[in-house]
Structure formats: C-alpha cells, structure tokens
N, C-alpha and C positions, 0 to 999 in steps of 0.2 A: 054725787060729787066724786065719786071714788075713782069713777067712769073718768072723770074729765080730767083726774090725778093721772091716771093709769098713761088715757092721750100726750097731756102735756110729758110727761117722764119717756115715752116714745119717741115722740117729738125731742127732747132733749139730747136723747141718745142717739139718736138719727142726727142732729145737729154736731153732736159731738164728732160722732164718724166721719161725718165730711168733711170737719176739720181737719182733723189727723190724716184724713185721705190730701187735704188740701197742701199740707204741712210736708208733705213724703212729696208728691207734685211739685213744689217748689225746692224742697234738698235736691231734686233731681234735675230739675231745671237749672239751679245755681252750678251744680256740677259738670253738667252740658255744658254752660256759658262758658266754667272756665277752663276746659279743654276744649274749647273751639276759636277761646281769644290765645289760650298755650300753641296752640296751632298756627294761629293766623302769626302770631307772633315768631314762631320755627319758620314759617315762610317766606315772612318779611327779609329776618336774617339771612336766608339764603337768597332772596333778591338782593339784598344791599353787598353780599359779597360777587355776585353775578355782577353786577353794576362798577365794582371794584375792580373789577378785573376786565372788562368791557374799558375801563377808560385806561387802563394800562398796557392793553393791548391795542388800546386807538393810539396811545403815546408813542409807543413803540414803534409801529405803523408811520407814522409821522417824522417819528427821528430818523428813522430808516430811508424815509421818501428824499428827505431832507439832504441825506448824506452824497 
C-alpha cells in the first residue's frame, strides 16, 4: 500500500507543477494580450488622426479648387 501512497503523492505533485506551470502560461498570455490590444489601440489613434487630417486637407483642396 505504501507503494501506491508513494505513486499517488507523485502523481499529485506532478499535477500540482502543471498547474503552477499552467497558471505562469496564462499571467503571461494575459499580459501579451494586453500590450498587443495597448498597441492595436496606439495604432488605431494614429489612423484616426491620419484620417483627420486627410479630410482637412481634402477640404482645403476643395476650397481652394472652388475659389
């Protein structure tokens, strides 16, 4: 019986590790995620002010054509 105490407590601790391994894997995945949406996000803002500035200089363009 001791034998099979010995396995299972093996078994446990090996279960255990993979957790903790599992648990580090996802702190690290969640911190990935949120400097890659901080990111996408710094991008976006720099499109929308590119975009901004593209219709102000299409206006401009226009007024000018206009005159």
């Amino acid at each position: 019986m001791a034998t099979l105490e010995a396995k299972l407590k093996d078994a446990y601790d090996g279960i255990k590790k993979q957790n903790e391994a599992i648990k580090e894997l996802v702190a690290q995945r969640d911190e990935f995620v949120a400097k890659f949406n901080d990111s996408v996000k710094d991008r976006n803002g720099v499109v929308a002010k590119y975009n901004e500035l593209v219709d102000k200089v299409t206006k401009q363009q226009n007024g000018a054509s206009k005159q």
